[in-house]
C-alpha positions as CSV (number, residue, x, y, z in Angstrom):
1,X,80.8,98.8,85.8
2,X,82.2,100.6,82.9
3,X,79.5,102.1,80.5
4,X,80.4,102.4,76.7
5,X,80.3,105.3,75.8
6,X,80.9,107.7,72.4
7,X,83.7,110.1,73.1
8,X,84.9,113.4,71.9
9,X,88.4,113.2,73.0
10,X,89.2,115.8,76.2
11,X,92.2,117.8,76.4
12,X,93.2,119.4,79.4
13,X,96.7,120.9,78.9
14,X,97.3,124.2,80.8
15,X,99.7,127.1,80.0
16,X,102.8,128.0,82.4
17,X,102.2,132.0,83.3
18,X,104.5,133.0,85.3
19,X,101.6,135.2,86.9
20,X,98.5,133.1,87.1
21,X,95.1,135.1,85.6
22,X,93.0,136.4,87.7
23,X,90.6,134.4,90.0
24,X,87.0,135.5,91.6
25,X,87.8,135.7,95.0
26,X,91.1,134.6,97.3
27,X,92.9,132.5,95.5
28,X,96.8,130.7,96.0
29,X,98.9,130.2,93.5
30,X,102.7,128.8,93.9
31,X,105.2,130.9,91.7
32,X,108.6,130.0,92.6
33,X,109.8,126.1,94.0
34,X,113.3,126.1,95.2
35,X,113.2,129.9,94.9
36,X,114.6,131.2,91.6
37,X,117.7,129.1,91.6
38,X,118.7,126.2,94.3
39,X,116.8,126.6,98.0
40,X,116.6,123.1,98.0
41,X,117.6,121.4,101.4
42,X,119.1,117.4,102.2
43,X,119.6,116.3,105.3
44,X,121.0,113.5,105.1
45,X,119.8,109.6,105.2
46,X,118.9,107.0,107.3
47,X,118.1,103.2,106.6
48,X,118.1,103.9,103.0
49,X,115.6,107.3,103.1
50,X,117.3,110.5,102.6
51,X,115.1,113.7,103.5
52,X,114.8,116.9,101.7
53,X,112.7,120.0,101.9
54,X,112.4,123.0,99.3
55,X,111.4,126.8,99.1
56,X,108.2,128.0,97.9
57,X,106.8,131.5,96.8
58,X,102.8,132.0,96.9
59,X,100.9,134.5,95.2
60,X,97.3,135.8,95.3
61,X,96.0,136.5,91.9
62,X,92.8,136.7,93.0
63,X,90.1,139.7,94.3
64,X,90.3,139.5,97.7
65,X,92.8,139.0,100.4
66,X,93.6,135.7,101.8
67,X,93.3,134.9,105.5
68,X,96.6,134.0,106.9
69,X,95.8,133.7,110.8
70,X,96.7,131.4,113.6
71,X,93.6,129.6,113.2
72,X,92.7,130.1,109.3
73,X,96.2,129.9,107.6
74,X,97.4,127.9,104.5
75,X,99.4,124.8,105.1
76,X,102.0,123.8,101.8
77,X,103.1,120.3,100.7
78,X,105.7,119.6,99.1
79,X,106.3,116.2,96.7
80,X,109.0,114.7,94.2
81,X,108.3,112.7,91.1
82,X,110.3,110.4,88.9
83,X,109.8,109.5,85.1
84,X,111.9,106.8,84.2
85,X,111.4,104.1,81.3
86,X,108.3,106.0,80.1
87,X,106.7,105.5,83.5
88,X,105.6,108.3,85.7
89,X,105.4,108.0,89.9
90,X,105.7,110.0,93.0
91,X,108.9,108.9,94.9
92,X,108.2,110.9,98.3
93,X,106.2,113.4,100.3
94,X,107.0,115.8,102.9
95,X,105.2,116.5,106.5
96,X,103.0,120.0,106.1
97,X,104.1,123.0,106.6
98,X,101.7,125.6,108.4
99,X,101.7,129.5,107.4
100,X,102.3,132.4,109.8
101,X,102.5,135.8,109.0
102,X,102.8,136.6,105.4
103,X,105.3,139.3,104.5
104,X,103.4,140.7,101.3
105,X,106.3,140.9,99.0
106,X,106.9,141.8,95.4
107,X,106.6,139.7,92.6
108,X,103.4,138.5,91.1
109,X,101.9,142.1,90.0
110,X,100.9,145.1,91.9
111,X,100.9,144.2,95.5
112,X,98.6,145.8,97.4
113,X,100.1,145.0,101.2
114,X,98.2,143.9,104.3
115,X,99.1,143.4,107.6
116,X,100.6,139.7,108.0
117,X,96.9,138.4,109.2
118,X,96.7,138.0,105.4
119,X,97.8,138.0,101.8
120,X,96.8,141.0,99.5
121,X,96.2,141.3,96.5
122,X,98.6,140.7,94.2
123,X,101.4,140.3,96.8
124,X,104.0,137.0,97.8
125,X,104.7,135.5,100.5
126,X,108.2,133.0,100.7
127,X,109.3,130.0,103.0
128,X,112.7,129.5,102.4
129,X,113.5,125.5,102.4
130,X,114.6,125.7,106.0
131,X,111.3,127.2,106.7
132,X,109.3,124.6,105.4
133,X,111.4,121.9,106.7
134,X,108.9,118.8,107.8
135,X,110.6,117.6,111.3
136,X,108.7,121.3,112.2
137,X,105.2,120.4,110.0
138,X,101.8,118.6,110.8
139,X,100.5,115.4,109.4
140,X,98.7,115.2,106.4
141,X,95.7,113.6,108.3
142,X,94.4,116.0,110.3
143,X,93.8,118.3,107.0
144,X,90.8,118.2,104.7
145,X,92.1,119.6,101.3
146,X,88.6,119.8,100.2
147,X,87.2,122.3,102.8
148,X,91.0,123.2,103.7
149,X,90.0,122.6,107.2
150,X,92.6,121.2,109.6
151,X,92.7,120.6,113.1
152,X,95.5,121.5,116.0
153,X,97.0,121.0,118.2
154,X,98.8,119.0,116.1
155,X,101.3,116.1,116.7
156,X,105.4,116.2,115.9
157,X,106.6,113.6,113.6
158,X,108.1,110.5,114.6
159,X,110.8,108.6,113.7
160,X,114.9,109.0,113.4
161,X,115.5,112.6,113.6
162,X,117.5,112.7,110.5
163,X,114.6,112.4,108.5
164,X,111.3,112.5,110.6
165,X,108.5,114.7,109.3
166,X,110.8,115.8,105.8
167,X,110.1,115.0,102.5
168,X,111.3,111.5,102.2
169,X,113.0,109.7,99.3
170,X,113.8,105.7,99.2
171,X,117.8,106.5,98.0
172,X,117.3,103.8,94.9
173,X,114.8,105.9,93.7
174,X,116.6,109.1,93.5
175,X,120.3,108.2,93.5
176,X,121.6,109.4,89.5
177,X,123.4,106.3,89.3
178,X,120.9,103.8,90.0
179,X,118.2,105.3,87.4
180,X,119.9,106.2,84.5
181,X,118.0,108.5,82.0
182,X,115.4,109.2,84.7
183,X,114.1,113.1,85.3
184,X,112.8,114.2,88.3
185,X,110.5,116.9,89.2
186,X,108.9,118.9,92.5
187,X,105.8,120.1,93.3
188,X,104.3,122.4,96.0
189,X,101.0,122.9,97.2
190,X,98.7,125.2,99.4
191,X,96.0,124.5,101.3
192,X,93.4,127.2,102.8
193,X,90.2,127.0,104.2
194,X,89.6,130.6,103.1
195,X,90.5,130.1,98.9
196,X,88.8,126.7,99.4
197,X,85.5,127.8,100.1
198,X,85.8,130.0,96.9
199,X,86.0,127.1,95.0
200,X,89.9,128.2,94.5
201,X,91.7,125.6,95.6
202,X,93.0,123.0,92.8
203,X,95.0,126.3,91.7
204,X,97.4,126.4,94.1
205,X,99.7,123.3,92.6
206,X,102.3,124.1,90.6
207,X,105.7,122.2,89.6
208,X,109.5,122.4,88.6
209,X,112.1,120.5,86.8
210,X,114.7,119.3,89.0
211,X,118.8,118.5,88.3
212,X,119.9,115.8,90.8
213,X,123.3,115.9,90.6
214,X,123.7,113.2,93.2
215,X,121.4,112.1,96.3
216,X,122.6,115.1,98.2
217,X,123.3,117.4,95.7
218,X,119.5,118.5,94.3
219,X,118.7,122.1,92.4
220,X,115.6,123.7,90.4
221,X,116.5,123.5,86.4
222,X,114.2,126.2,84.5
223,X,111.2,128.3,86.4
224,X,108.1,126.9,88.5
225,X,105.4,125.9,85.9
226,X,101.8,127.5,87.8
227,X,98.4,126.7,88.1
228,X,99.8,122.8,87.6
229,X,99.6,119.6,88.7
230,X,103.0,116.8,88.7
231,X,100.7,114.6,85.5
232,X,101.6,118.0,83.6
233,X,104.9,117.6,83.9
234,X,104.9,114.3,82.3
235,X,103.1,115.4,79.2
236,X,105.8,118.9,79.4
237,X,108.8,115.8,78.5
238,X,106.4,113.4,76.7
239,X,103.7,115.3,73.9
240,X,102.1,111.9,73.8
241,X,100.8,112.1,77.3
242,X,97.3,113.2,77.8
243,X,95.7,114.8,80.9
244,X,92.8,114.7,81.8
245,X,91.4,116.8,84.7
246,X,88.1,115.4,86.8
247,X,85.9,116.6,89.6
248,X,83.4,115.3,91.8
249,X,81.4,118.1,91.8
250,X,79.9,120.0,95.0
251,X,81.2,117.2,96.8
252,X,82.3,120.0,99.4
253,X,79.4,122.1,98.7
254,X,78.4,124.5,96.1
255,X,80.9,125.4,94.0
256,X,83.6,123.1,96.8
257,X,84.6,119.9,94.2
258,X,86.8,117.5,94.6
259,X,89.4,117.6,92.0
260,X,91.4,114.7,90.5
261,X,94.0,114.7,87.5
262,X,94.1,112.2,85.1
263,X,97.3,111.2,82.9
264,X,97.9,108.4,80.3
265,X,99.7,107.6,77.6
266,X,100.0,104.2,75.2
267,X,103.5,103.0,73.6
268,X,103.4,100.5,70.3
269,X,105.7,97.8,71.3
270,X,104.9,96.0,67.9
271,X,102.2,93.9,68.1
272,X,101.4,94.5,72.1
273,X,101.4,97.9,73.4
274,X,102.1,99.7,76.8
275,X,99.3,101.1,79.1
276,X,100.7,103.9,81.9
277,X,98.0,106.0,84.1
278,X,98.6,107.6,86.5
279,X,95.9,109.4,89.0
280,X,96.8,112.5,91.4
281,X,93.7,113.3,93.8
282,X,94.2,117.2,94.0
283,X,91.4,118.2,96.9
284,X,89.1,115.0,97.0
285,X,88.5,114.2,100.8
286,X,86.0,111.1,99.5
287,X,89.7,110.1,97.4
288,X,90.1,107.4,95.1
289,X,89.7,103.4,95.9
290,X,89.8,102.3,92.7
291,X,91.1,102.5,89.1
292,X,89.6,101.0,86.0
293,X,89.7,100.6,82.0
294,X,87.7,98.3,79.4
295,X,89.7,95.4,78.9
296,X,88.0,92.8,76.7
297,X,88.2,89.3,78.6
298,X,90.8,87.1,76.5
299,X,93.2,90.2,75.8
300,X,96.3,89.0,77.3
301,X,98.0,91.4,80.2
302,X,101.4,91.2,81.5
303,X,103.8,93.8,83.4
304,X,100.9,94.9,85.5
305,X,102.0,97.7,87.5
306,X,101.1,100.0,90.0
307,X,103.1,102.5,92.5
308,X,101.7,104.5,95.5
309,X,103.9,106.5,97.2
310,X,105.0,105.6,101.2
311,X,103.4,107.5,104.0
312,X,105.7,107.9,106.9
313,X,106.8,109.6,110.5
314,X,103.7,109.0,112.0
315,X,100.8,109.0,109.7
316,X,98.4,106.4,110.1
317,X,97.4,104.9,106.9
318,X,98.3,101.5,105.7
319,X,100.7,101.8,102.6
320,X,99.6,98.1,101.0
321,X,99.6,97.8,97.6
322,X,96.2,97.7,95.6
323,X,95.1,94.5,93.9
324,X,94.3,93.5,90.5
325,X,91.4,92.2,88.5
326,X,90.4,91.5,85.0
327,X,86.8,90.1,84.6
328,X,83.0,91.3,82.5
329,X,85.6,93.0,80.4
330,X,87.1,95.4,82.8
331,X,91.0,95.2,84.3
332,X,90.9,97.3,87.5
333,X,93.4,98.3,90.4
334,X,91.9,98.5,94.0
335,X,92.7,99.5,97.7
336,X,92.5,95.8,99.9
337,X,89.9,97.3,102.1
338,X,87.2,99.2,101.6
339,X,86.2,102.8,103.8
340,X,83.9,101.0,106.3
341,X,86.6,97.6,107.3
342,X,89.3,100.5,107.4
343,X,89.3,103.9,107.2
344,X,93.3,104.3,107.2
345,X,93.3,101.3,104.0
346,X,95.6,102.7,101.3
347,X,93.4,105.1,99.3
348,X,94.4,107.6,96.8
349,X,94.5,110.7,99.2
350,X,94.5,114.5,98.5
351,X,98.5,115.4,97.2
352,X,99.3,112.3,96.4
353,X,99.3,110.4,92.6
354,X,99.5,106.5,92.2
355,X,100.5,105.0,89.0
356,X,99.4,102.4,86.8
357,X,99.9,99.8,84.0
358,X,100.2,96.7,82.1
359,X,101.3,95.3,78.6
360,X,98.6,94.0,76.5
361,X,97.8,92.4,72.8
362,X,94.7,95.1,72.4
363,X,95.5,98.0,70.7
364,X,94.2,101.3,72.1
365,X,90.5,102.9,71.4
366,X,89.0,105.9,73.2
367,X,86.9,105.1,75.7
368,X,86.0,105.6,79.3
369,X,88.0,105.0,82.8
370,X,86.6,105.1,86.2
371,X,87.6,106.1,89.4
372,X,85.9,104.8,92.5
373,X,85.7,106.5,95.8
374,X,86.6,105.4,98.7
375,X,85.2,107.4,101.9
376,X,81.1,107.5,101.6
377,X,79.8,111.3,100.2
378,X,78.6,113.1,96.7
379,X,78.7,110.0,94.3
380,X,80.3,106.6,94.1
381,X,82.5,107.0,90.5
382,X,83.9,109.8,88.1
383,X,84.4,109.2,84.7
384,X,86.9,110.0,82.0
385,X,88.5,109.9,78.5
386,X,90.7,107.3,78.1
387,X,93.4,104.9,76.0
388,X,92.8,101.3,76.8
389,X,92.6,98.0,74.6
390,X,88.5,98.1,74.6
391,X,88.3,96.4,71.3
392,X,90.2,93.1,72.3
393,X,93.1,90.8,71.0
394,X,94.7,92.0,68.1
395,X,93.0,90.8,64.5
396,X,94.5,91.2,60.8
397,X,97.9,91.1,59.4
398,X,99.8,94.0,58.6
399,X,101.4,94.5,55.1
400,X,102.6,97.2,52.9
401,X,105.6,99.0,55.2
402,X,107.7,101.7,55.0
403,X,110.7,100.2,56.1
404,X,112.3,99.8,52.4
405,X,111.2,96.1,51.9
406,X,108.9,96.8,49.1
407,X,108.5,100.2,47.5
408,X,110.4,103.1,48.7
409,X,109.3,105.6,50.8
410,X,108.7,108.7,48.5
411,X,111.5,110.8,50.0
412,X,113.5,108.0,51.7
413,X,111.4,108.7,54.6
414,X,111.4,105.2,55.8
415,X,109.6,103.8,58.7
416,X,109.8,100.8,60.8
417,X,108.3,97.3,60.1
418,X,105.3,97.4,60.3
419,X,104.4,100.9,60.3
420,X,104.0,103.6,57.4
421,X,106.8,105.7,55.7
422,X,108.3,108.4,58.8
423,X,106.2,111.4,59.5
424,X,106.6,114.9,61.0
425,X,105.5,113.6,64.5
426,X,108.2,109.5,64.6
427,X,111.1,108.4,62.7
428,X,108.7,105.2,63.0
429,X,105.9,106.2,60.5
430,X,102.3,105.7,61.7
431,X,100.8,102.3,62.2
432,X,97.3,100.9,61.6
433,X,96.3,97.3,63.6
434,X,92.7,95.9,64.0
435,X,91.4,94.5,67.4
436,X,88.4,92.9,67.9
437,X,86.3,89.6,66.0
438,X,86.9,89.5,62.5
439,X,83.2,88.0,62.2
440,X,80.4,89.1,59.9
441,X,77.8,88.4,62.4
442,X,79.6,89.7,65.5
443,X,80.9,92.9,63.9
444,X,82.9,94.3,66.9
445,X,86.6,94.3,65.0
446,X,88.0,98.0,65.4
447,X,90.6,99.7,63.2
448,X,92.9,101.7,65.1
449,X,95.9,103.9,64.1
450,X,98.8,105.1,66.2
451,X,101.6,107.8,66.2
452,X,99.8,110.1,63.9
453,X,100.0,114.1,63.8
454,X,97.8,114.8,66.9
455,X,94.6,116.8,66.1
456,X,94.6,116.4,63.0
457,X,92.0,114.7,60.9
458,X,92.3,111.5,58.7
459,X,90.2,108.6,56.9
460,X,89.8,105.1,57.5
461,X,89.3,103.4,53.9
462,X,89.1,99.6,52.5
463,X,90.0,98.2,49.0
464,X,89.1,94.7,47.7
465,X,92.5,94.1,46.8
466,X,96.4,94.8,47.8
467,X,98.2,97.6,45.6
468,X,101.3,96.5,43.6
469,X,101.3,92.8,44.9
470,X,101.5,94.6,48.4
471,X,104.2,96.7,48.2
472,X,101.7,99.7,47.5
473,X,102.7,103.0,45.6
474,X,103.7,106.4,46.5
475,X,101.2,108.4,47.5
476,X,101.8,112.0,49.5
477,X,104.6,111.5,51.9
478,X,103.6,107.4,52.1
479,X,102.3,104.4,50.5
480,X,99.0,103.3,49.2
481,X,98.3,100.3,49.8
482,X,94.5,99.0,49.6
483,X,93.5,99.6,46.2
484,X,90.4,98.5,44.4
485,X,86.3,99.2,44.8
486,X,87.9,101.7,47.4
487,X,85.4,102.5,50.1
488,X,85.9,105.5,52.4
489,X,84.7,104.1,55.9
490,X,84.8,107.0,58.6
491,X,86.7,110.2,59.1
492,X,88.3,110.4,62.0
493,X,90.8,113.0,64.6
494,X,93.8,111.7,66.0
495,X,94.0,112.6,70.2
496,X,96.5,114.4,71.6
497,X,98.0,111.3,72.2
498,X,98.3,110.6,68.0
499,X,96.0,107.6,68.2
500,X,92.6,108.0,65.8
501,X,89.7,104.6,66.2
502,X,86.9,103.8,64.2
503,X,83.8,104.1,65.4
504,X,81.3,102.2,63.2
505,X,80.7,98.7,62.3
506,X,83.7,98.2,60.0
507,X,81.8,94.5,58.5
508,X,78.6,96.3,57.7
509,X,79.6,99.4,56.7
510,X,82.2,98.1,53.7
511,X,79.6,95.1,52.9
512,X,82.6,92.5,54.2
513,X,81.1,88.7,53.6
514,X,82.4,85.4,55.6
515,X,85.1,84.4,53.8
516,X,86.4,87.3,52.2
517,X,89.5,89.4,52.7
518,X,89.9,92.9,52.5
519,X,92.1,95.6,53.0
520,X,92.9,99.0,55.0
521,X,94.5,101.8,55.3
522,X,94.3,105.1,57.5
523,X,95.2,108.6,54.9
524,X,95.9,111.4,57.1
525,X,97.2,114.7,57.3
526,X,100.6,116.3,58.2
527,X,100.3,119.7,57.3
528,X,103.7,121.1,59.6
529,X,106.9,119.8,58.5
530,X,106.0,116.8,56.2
531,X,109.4,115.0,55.5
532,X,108.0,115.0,52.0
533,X,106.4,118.6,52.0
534,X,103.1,116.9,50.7
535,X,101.0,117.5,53.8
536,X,99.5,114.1,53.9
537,X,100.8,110.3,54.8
538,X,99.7,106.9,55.1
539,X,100.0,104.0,57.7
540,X,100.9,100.6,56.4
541,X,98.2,98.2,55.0
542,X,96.1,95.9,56.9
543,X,94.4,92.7,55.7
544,X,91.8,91.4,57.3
545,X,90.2,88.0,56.5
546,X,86.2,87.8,58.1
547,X,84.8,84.8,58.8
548,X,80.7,84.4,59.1
């Protein structure tokens, strides 16, 4: 089960290099997708599937050459991703294309050449999208991403030729018209035995914007991002997104892990909020079974959701969807079978990234997710920072806004109901709710504020009584609204994300007695582009009436 935990918050957010740094040993990297402009191929559709495949320029940034033979040669995957209505899924996958020969180009430093048996030094090696077109490729199961084995002969795809083996799209998915507002991206990826064994092989991902004009009309927009993985490209459109990169470690051997990516963001729907994950399984041949985040039992969920991408032409896992649970205060996604009743059961394999996500009436608090494996090896779970609604069903009633109902925002920076006066980082100002029991003796209510300036510090305090019969007072670019006896309860740093929880015993720690009611606020800073020029701001108030 999930173990509390305390948390410093983890932020893993890469930089795009348009050549990577440089690694010990051979190492892949993917520098262009689609080429520098448009190397994109369709193919047409059939029964609602349209097929695509795309260009892809390696590099090795590392300090030896890469083996590029008949029998130890890098094979490259290719995906699509779609982020519509804040949420985040792969829409399709491509048959693998296996290496031969690499040319030693140009283009990602000072190539030192080799003969094509392998990749030197600083040289690049392209596959122009009619190169790596799937109907040619191999199936994904006969390669282990972790070791970068694979095994041939291997077997042509099957299916209508149009699209067998090629990196398939359900049309609804990718058609402009039926997904309005949506933005779509790429990603490519090598596998090698050789880079793998140097512990190497997680770099080879990289991804790139894409403009889909229509179905059959798809190009690159901007320049391959390197050295990341698709959840990167979610948090490159939304700053609110965190990611969060895991690995089961020596689970191939020393220094050989299996790598995962983690991504999650939470959206303030006013008085519920929205939970999306999502979970990509970079080089893990154990892969994923199961998902899971503290949810309190009585915290309300709707729109669960969850999206796996389809396996097709001839692979032979089964594509049901995982199941759902919410009991001993954990909500959790899970494969239908486990390893042992069925080894092809839907897990979350190596280049693939299933999503996740529900509505609920908890509001968010650090705390730790879990990913189960699914094939028997090095461990049973990993472990990471997350969002979810740990503390519970909402508690408290909010008062004191910056929406121009009481006192006016000091600048006319106004906010929404509900929230604070408007910050540097929302329109909406910043908002502070409570989750958890409002009881003396249980103690387990949690102040938490959202859509404040990321990284930056801020203090959870508590006053006896409301400030200007509850309309508060200007105070730096905001309100203050708990006035009083005031208390300063805990400092705390906002995530990446712009969420900061408390940590303590709120009850205990301000000397709160059954029957009473108090008042809090969150006072935090805003140091870049204040709309008041201040540097600091408040959320609204929040009143909270213990019992015993």
């Amino acid at each position: 089960m999930i173990r509390p935990l305390t948390l410093l918050r983890i932020l893993a957010a890469g930089l795009s290099l348009a050549i990577p740094a440089t690694a010990q040993g051979p190492d892949i990297t993917t520098i262009k997708i689609g080429g520098s402009g448009s190397d994109f191929s369709y193919y047409g559709q059939s029964g609602g599937i349209a097929a695509y495949s795309m260009g892809t320029t390696s590099c090795n940034p590392g300090t030896q050459v890469v083996n590029w033979t008949n029998s130890d040669h890098p094979v490259i995957g290719q995906n699509f991703y779609r982020l519509k209505d804040g949420r985040f899924e792969q829409i399709g996958q491509s048959w693998l294309k296996h290496g031969f020969c690499a040319v030693n180009e140009s283009g990602c430093g000072s190539c030192q050449s080799t003969n094509c048996d392998t990749l030197g030094l600083g040289c690049a090696d392209t596959y122009s999208s009619g190169l790596n077109d799937g109907a040619g490729g191999g199936p994904k199961y006969l390669v282990n991403a972790l070791t970068g084995q694979h095994s041939h002969p291997y077997p042509s795809p099957s299916g209508p030729s149009t699209i067998r083996g090629r990196l398939q799209v359900a049309v609804p998915d990718i058609d402009p018209s039926q997904n309005t507002g949506a933005e779509y991206f790429a990603e490519a990826q090598y596998v090698s035995a050789h880079v793998a064994g140097a512990g190497n092989a997680k770099h080879s991902y990289s991804w790139r914007k894409l403009n889909v004009i229509s179905t059959s009309n798809v190009d690159g927009s901007g320049p391959a991002t390197t050295d990341q993985s698709a959840p990167y490209a979610w948090r490159a459109q939304d700053p609110s997104v965190t990611v969060v990169e895991v690995a089961n470690t020596d689970e191939g051997g020393s220094g050989v892990h299996g790598h995962f990516a983690v991504a999650y963001t939470v959206t303030d729907l006013g008085g519920t909020w929205r939970y999306n994950y999502v979970v990509e399984n970079l080089t893990s041949q154990q892969g994923a079974g199961s998902f899971a985040v503290p949810v309190p039992d009585g915290t309300v969920i709707t729109n669960v959701f969850f999206n796996d991408v389809d396996y097709h032409s001839g692979e032979p896992f089964n594509g049901t969807d995982w199941t759902t649970s919410h009991s001993g205060g954990v909500f959790s996604w899970a494969c239908t079978q486990t390893y042992q009743q069925n080894p092809n059961a839907n897990a979350l394999r190596w280049g693939t990234m299933y999503s996740f996500g529900f509505d609920a009436d908890g509001a968010p608090l650090s705390t730790v997710g879990e990913i189960g494996f699914f094939e028997p090896g090095t461990g049973s779970v990993l472990t990471m920072a997350v969002d979810a609604p740990a503390g519970g069903p909402a508690a408290g009633t909010a008062y004191c806004s910056g929406d121009a109902s009481g006192t006016f925002c000091p600048c006319f920076n106004f906010g929404i109901p509900g929230h604070g006066c408007e910050n540097s980082a929302t329109p909406d100002g910043a908002r502070l709710a409570g989750a958890g029991d409002p009881s003396v003796s249980a103690d387990t209510l949690v102040l938490n504020a959202t859509l404040v300036i990321p990284g930056q510090p801020g203090l959870f305090f508590q006053g006896d009584e409301v400030v200007n019969s509850g309309d508060g007072v200007t105070f730096g670019d905001g309100l203050r609204c708990a006035g009083q006896n005031v208390m300063r309860l805990e400092v705390a740093t906002a995530s990446p994300g712009g969420s900061a929880s408390t940590t303590i015993a709120i009850g205990a720690a301000g000397g709160a007695a059954g029957g009473e009611t108090l008042r809090y606020q969150y006072w935090y800073r805003d140091p870049v582009g204040s709309p008041c020029g201040t540097g600091f701001n408040t959320t609204n108030g929040l009143e909270i009436v213990w019992v015993p």
